[in-house]
SEVOTI-133275 format. One record per residue (C-alpha): x, y, z. Coordinates in steps of 0.001 Angstrom, whole numbers, padded with zeros to 6 digits, always signed. Each point is the difference from the previous one (the first is absolute). Example, Ala and Ser with C-alpha at 12.3 -4.5 7.8 and 13.67 -1.06 7.14 Angstrom:
<atoms>
+012300-004500+007800 +001370+003440-000660 
</atoms>
This chain:
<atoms>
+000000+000000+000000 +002897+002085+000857 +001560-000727-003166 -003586+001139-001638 -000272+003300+001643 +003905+001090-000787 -000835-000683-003832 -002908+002024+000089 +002057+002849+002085 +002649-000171-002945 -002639+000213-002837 -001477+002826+001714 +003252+001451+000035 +000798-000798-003824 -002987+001324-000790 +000379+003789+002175 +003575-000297-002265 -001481-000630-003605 -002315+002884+000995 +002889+002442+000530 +001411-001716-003319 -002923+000944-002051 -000684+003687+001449 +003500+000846-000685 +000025-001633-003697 -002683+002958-000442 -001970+001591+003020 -002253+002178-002511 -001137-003390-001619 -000653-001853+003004 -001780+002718+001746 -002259+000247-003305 -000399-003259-000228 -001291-000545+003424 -002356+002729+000051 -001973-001311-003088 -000393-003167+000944 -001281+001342+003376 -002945+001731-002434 -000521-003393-001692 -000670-001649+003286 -002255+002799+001332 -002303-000664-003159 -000871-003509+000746 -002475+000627+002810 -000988+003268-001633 -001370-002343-003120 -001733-002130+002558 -001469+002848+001587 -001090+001258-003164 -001095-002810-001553 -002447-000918+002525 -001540+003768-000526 -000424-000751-003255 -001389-003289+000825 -002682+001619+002206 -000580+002809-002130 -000723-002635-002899 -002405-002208+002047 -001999+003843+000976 -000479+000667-003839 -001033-003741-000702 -002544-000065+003034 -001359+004015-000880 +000563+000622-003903 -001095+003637+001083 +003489+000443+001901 +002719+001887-001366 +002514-001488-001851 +002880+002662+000955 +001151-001733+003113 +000380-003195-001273 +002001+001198-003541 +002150+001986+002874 +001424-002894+001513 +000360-001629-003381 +002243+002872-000375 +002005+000180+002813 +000284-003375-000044 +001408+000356-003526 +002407+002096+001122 +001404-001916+002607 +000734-002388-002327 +001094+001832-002509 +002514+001855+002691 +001018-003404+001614 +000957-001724-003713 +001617+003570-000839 +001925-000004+002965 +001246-003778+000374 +001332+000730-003941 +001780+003083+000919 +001545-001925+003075 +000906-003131-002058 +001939+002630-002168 +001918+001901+002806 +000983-003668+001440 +001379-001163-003492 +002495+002901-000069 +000695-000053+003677 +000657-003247-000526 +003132+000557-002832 +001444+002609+002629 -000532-002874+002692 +001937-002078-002338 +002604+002129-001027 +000392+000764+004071 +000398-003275+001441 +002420-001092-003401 +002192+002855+001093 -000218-001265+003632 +000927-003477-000728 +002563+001263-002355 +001521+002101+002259 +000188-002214+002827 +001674-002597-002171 +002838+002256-001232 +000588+000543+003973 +000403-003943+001188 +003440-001234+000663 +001204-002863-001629 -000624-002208+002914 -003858+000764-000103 +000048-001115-003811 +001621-003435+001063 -002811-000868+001632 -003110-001693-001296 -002662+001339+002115 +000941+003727-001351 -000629-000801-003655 -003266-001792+001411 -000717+003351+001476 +000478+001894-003116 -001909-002280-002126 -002847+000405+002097 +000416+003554+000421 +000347+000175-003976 -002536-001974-000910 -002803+000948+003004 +000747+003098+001513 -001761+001872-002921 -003253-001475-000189 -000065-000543+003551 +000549+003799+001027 -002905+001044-002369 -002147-002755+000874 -000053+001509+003449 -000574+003295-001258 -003069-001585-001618 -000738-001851+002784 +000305+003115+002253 -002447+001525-002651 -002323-002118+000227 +000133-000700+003580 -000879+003788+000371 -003161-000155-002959 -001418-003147+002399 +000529+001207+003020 -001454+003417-000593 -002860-002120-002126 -000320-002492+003372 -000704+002640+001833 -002811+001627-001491 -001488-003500-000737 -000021-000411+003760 -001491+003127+000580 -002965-001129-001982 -000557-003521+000983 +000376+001045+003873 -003472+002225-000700 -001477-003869-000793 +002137-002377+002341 +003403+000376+001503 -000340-003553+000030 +000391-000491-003030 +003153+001936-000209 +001071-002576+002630 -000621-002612-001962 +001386+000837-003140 +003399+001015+000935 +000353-003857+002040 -001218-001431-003403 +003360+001080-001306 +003141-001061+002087 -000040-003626-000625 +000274+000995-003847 +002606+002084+001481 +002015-001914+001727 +000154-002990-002478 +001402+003229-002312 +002884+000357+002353 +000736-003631+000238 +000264-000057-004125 +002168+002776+000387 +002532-000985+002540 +000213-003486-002040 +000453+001453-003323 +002831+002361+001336 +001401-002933+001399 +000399-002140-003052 +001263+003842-001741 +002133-000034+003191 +001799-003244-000875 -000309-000281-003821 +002318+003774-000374 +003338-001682-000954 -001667-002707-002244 -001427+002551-001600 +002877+002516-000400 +002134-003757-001524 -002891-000602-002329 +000419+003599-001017 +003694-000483-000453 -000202-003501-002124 -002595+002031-002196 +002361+002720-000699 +002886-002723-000416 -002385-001430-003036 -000029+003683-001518 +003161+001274+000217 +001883+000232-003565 +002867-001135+001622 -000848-002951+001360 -002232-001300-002987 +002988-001786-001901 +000930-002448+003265 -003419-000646+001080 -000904-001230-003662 +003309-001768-000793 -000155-001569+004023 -003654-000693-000052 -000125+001521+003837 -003129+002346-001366 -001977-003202-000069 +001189-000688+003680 -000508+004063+001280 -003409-000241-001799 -000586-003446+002261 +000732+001739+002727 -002071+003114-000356 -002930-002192-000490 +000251-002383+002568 +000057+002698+002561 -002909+001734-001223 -001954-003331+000029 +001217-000300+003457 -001916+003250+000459 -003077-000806-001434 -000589-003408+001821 +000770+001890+003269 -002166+002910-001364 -003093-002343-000527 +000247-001790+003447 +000151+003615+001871 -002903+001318-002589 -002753-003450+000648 +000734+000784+004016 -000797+003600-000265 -002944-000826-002853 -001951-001937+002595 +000438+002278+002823 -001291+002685-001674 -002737-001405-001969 -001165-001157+003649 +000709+003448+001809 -002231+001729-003289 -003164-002461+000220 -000197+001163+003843 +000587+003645-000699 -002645+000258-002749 -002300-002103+001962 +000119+002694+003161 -000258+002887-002670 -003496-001503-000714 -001130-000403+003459 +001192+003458+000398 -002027+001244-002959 -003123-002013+001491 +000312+002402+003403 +000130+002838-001703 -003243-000769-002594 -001569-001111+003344 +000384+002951+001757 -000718+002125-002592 -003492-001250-000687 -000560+000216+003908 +000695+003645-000084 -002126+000787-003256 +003193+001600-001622 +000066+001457-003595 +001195-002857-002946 +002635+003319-000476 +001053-000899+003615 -000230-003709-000378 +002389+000145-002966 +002450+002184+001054 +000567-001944+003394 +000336-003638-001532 +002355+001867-002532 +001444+001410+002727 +000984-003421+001688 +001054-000847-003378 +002100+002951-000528 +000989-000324+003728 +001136-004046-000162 +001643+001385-003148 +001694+002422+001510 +001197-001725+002983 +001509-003030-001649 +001949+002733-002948 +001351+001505+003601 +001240-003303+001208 +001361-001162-003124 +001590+003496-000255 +001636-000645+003375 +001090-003779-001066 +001509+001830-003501 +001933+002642+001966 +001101-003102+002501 +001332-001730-003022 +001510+002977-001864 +001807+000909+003073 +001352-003266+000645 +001391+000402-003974 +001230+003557+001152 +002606-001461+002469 +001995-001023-002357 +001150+003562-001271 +000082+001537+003181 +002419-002385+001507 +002066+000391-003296 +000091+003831+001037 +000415-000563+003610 +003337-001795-000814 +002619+002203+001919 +002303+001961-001973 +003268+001170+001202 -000116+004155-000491 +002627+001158-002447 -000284+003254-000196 +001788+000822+003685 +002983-001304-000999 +002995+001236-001745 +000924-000288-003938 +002013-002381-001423 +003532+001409-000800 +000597+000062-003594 +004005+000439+000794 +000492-002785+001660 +002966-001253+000982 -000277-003637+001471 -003219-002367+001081 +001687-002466+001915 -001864-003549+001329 +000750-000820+003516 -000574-003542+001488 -003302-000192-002438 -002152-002538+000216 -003266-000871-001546 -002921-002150+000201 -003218+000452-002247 -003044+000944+002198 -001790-003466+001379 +003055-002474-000937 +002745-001184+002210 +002357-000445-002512 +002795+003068-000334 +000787+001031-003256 +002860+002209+000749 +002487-000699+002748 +002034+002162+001525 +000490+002279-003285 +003120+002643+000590 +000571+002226-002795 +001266+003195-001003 -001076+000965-003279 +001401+003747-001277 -001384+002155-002080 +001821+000535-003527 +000728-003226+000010 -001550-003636-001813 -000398-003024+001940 -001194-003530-001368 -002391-002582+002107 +000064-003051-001233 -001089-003416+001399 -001716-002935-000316 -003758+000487+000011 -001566-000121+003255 +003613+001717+001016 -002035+002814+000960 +000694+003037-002439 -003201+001232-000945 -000743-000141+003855 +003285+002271+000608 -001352+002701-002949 -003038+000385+001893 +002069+000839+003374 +001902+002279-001716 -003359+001704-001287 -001470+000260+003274 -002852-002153-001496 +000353-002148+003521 +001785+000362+003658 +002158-002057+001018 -001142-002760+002654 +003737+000697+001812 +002579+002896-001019 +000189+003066-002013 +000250+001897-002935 +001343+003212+000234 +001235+002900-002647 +002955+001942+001056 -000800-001187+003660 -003862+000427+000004 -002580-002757-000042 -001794-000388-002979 -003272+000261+001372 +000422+003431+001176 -000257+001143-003389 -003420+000557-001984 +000083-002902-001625 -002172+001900-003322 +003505+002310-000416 +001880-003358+000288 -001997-001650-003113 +000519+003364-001794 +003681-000056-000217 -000185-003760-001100 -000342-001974-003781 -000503-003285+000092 -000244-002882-002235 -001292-003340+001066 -000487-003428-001323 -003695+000335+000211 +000138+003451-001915 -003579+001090-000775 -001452+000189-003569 -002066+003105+000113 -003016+000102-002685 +000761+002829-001140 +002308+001927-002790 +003526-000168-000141 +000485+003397+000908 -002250-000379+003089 +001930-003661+000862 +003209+001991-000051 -001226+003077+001249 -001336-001635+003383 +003199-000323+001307 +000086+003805+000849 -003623+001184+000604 +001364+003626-000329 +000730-000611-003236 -002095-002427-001099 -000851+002238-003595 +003130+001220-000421 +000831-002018-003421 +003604+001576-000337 +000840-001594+003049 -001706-003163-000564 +002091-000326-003271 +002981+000981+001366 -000340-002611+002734 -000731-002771-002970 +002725+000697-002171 +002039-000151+003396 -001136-004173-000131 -000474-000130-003424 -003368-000829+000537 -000290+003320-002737 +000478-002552-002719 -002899-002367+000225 -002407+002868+001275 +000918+001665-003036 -001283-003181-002644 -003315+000203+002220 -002794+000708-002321 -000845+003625+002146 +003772-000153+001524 -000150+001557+003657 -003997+000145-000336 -000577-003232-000099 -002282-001808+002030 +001289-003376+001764 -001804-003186+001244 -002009-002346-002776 -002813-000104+002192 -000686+003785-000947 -001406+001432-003145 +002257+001200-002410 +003101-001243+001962 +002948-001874-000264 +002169-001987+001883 +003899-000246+000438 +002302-003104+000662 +000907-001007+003492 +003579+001847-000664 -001799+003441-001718 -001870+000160+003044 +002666-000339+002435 +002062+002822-001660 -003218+002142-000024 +000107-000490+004288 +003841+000621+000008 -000802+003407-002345 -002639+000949+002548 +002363-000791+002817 +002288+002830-001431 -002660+003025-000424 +001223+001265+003073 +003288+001067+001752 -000202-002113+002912 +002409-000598+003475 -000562-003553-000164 -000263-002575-003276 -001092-003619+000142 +000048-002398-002677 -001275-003274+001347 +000902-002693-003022 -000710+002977-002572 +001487-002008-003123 -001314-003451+000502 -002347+000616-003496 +002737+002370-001781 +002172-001662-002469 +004103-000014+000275 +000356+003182-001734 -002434+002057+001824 +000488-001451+003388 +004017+001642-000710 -001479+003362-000821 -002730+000027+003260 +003208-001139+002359 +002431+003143-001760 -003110+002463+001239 +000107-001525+002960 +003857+000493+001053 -000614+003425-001402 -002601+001049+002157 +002010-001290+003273 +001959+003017+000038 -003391+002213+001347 -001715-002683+002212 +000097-003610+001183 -000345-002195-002212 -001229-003842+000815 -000782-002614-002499 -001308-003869+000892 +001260-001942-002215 +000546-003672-001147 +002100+000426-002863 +003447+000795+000852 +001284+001258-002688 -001353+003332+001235 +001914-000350+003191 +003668+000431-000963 -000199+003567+000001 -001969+001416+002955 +001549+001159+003088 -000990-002622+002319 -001807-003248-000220 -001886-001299+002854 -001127-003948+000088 -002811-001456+001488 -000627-002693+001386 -002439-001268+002533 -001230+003269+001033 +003683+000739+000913 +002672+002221-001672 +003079-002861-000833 +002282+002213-001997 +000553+003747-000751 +002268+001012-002826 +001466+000885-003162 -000396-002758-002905 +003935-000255+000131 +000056-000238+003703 -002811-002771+000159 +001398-001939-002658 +002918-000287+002272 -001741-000647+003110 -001584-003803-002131 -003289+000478+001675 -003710+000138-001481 +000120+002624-001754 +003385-001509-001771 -001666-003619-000278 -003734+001468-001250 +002249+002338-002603 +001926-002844-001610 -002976-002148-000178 -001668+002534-001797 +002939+000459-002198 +000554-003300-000915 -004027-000157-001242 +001390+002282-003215 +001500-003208-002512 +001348+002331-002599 +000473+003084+001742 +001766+001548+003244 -001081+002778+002017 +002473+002288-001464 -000518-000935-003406 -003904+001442-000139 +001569+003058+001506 +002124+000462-002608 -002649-000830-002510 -002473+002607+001260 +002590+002539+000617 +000889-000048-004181 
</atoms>
């Protein structure tokens, strides 16, 4: 019961919460919006009222012929134009909720979006966040404006119950009595559907979001060559469909329950409404009232049964919404750390040094980095390299501030990282990563992103391209730096794996930045082009630090310092002369990889690209 009562607290407060959500969206719309539908709920015991004057007035002219016919073609009227004003009125609300509705949208995307862009990396590692967003993305729309409606029309019943009950108490408060128990058993088998149906929601949210992801597996461009040559579309299309028809055999055990239970809890409620009906005919006759008054009271219990239960289920609907509206407020409510009281990064760095580091990924046991110490100087290159699962993609992101440290620290020039905004931090860095992104858009735009400052400023774009020599595919596109990318877009076209990756490199150049990373940037880029990326890159070292990832060592031989990992832990530190000497890993992985070339030495394709 306990339980009960502190979900019911909670809704309550989701529901005060969505309300501040939708008067700040647009206060001017909401407060119109409110006040009509008040006036739409005011004329439904007016039309009753004047209904049954017309009634009487009718019955007068049909028992005297000699009585005027001015009263009763009055109520006509007014009666007319409470309708008229009702229908009038409910269109012109309907049209103020459809555009509040777009600015709803448009409010809550921008919330969602906003929030995302402020979650560390450790909130995005874990599964229950994306839940949240998918829920918020997919729910928190039609949720928010179904309790606007449901606040609506919650206010156009109530004011309607109201003046029903003012009219029927004249007969029988009773009846009144009556009517309003004829409606919670309805009621409460509502909330029971309710809770069971966000239940199932509750627990099918990740199967959902993977069915989601297989579906956009099968349509991806990319992916359309393996899954047809591999056959695995016939296996993802298996899946898909076996968990939906897990669904609907589940679906159609919870739906017979809920069928029966209702169809039970309706043959009782209309059965009362009819014995209710009966009292009021009965006493009716016994008091010699007008057919006018006859027929507006059993409309009235009508109206008023009506009435009550549209309350009710309005009450279950706002239950359920705001059990749906949880979602996005505890995706908001995720804690941020404030950025804006601390200092900016230093663009002049001199030094970020890593002492005693260590690292473990948020809910595992298992350390990733172990005992990392490192100085790494600015104006100077440095290669990781390392078997996979060494832990170098895991160092990048310490170095980016992207996660803390579980022991240790990072400093520059003496000063912990996380004393600096880390916004100013991301500014002053470019960054290329295996998983580069493919952007849907031109190639000006794809290049452009890398510097949002300039992200139309096509002289720099090129210059950055010819910089790669990504300037000489671009420039056999059919509409050359306007050209738009992705197949799965009209009038597009798509780029090879390589094209791609020198389009992320170019991007990674648009702006002058402290720190560079290349995580495996050539892995797609042939021999040739691989040699001109790497002479940019020992250029560039002279104005910041530069760090590449690498597995091919051929790019090694000529960076200031290599660092090898392995196990989480930093095994050697050196020069490629010095660690050749030293006949460690990074000697034994080097020759290995040498000796993989049958006709050709390292030094042999450098002197072949160099001519």
């Amino acid at each position: 019961m306990s339980g009960k009562i502190k979900q019911l607290k909670q809704n309550c407060w989701i529901f005060a919460k969505t309300l501040v959500l939708l008067w700040k969206t647009n206060p001017a719309n909401f407060i119109f919006i409110f006040f009509v539908d008040t006036i739409i709920g005011l004329t439904v015991p007016a039309k009753l009222w004047v209904w049954k004057e017309f009634i009487d007035a009718a019955t007068k002219v049909i028992n005297d012929p000699s009585t005027s016919l001015k009263n009763m073609f009055l109520w006509l009227a007014i009666n007319f134009f409470l309708v008229l004003l009702s229908s009038v009125l409910g269109k012109v609300s309907n049209f103020v909720q459809n555009l509040y509705s777009a600015n709803l949208n448009k409010a809550i995307t921008d919330k969602i979006l906003h929030k995302i862009m402020t979650l560390e990396m450790k909130d995005l590692d874990d599964s229950y966040t994306y839940n949240q967003i998918q829920k918020s993305s997919e729910e928190s729309l039609n949720r928010s404006m179904n309790i606007m409606k449901t606040t609506v029309s919650f206010i156009n019943n109530i004011t309607a119950l109201f003046g029903i009950i003012g009219i029927l108490v004249f007969l029988k408060s009773s009846i009144v009595i009556l009517c309003l128990i004829s409606a919670v058993p309805m009621f409460y088998i509502s909330i029971r559907i309710l809770n069971k149906w966000f239940s199932v929601f509750n627990e099918r949210v990740e199967k959902n979001r993977f069915i989601r992801h297989l579906k956009t597996i099968l349509v991806t461009n990319n992916y359309v060559k393996e899954l047809k040559i591999s056959r695995s579309d016939q296996f993802l299309t298996k899946t898909i469909l076996e968990i939906m028809q897990k669904y609907i055999t589940e679906d159609k055990k919870i739906r017979k329950r809920f069928l029966i239970e209702n169809s039970l809890v309706d043959i009782i409620d209309n059965s009362l409404m009819y014995i209710i009906k009966v009292f009021v005919v009965i006493i009716c006759v016994k008091n010699s009232l007008t057919i006018g008054s006859l027929t507006m009271y059993v409309t009235a219990v009508d109206n008023l049964k009506s009435t009550v239960s549209n309350i009710l289920s309005l009450i279950s609907m706002a239950y359920e919404n705001c059990l749906y509206m949880q979602s996005i407020f505890q995706l908001l409510e995720i804690p941020e750390e404030r950025q804006d009281e601390k200092q900016e990064f230093p663009v002049t760095f001199s030094k970020i040094e890593f002492r005693n580091v260590t690292f473990k990924y948020p809910g595992s046991n298992y350390y990733v980095l172990k005992n990392i110490n490192i100085e790494l100087e600015a104006g100077h290159s440095y290669a990781l390299v390392g078997l996979n699962g060494s832990g170098k993609t895991t160092f990048i992101k310490m170095l980016l501030n992207l996660y803390q440290p579980t022991e240790g620290d990072i400093l520059v020039d003496g000063i912990n990282i996380n004393e600096y905004n880390r916004s100013t931090l991301f500014r002053y860095v470019a960054a290329v990563f295996q998983d580069f992104i493919q952007y849907p858009f031109d190639v000006k735009t794809n290049i452009g992103l890398g510097n949002l400052e300039e992200v139309n400023n096509l002289d720099q774009i090129i210059d950055a391209a010819k910089k790669t020599g990504a300037d000489e595919f671009i420039s056999r596109l059919p509409e050359k730096y306007e050209t738009k990318l992705k197949k799965e877009w009209s009038g597009s076209v798509d780029l090879s794996l390589g094209q791609w990756q020198k389009l992320a490199i170019t991007r990674a150049l648009m702006k002058s930045s402290a720190i560079l990373i290349l995580d495996e940037p050539t892995a797609s880029l042939d021999v040739v082009s691989e040699h001109e990326i790497f002479k940019q890159f020992q250029e560039m070292k002279f104005s910041r630090l530069c760090i590449m990832v690498t597995h091919r060592f051929v790019n090694t031989r000529d960076v200031d310092n290599i660092i090898v990992l392995e196990s989480g832990e930093i095994r050697e530190l050196g020069t490629h002369a010095e660690l050749m000497q030293q006949e460690g890993l990074y000697a034994h992985l080097y020759r290995m990889q040498a000796d993989s070339y049958e006709k050709e030495s390292f030094q042999e394709i450098h002197e072949k690209v160099t001519i």
